[in-house]
N, C-alpha and C positions, 0 to 999 in steps of 0.2 A: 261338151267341154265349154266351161265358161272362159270369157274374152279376156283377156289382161289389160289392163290400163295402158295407157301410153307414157302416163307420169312416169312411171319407172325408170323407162329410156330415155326419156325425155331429160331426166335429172343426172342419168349417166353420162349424156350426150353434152351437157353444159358440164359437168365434172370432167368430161375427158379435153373439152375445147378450154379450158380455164389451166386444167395443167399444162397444154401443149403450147401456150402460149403464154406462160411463163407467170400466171393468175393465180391468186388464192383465192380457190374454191370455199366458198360462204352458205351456209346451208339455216333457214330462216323455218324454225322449227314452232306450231303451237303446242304446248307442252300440256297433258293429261294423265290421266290414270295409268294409259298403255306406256306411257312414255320413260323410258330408264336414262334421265340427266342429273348431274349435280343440280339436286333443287335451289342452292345457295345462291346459282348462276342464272335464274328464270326471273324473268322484268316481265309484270303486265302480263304473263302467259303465256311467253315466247321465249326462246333463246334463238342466238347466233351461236351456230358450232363450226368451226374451222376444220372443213373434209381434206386440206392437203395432203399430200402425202408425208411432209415433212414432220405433219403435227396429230397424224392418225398412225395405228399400228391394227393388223388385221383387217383394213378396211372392205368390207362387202356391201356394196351398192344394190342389192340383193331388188325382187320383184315385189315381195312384201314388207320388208322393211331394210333399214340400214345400219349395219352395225358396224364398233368399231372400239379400240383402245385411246384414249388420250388421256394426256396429264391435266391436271386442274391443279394451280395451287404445289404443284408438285407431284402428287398424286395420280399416281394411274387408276383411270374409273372404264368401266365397262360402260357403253353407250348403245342404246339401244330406239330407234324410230320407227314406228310402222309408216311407210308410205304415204298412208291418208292424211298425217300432221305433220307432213313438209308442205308451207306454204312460200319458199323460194328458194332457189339456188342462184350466188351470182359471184361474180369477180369483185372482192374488195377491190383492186385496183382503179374501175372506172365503172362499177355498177351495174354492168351488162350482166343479162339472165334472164332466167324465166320467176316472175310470182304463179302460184296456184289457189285455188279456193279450197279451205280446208272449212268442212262440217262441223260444228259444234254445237252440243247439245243444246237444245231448247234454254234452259238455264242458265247459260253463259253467256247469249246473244243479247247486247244490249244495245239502244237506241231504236232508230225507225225501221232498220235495214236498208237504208240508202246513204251508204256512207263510206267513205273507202278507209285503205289505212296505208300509210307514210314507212315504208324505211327508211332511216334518214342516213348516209355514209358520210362521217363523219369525218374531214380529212386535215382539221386541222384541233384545237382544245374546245372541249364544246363551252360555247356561250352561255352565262347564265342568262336564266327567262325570267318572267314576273311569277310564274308559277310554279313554285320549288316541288309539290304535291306531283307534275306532272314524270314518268319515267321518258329519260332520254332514249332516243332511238327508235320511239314506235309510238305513235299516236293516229289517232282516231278522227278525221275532218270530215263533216258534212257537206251534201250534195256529190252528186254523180261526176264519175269520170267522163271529159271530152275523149277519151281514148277507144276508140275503135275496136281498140284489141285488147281488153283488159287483161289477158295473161301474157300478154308480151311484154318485159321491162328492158329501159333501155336509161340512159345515164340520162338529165335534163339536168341542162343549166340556167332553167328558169327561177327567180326567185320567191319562196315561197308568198301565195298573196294573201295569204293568212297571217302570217305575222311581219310586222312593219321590221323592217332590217335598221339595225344600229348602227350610228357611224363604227366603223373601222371591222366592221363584221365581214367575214368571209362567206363567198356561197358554198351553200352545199348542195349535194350530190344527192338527187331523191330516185326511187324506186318505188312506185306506185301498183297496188294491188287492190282493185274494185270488187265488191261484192258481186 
């Protein structure tokens, strides 16, 4: 008998601790071939899917993947994740969760491979940047995590030292996930 992953539970475990505590459960998805999402809604290669209960119907947190109902747009669409291309689950509320390393193919990997990548939780109207080309919410920074634990995400209120903060700009809330 081969082993099960621990993601599984793992992802249950932050779904179950984000409803019981009154959080919307955020699930941070790289999106592929296997992947059954409204493509319309996929930035950069990723979506965010809202697992609450409020905003899922049939939800099954399942060992190999996670399926469920939700509306888009108005629209009820079948959603469908294999386990392997969840790379976070967390609380909109205050950004507490877990990130994971998700695989992807030789072909999609770009840069050095020493490079992490940014959630950003947006809690107030996003700021415009110098760079319109870039997608809001998910970017790609050079050099390695100071973090110890790099599947462990936790809220920081440090301000990013990558880009210079504008007057009257609010901080935001990051979630960091290390190669």
């Amino acid at each position: 008998m081969t082993e099960v992953s621990t993601k599984p539970y793992l992802i249950r475990a932050i779904h179950e601790w984000c409803v019981d505590n009154g959080y919307t459960p955020y699930l941070a998805v790289a999106v592929n071939q296997k992947t059954q999402v409204p493509k319309e809604f996929v930035k950069a290669g990723e979506i965010v899917l809202n697992v609450s209960p409020l905003a899922t119907n049939k939800l099954n947190l399942g060992n190999a993947a996670i399926e469920f109902e939700a509306r888009f747009g108005g629209v009820v669409r079948e959603i469908f994740v294999p386990i392997e291309q969840v790379s976070a689950i967390y609380a909109r509320e205050n950004g507490h969760g877990m990130a994971f390393e998700v695989t992807k193919p030789l072909a999609e990997i770009e840069g050095d491979g020493n490079e992490a990548v940014q959630f950003i939780l947006d809690e107030e109207e996003p700021v415009s940047t110098d760079s319109a080309d870039k997608p809001a919410g998910l970017r790609s920074v050079s050099g390695a995590s100071e973090d110890p634990q790099p599947l462990s995400v936790t809220k920081s209120d440090k301000s990013d030292e990558k880009t210079p903060k504008k007057p009257g700009q609010k901080k935001k809330n990051h979630l960091t996930r290390v190669k």
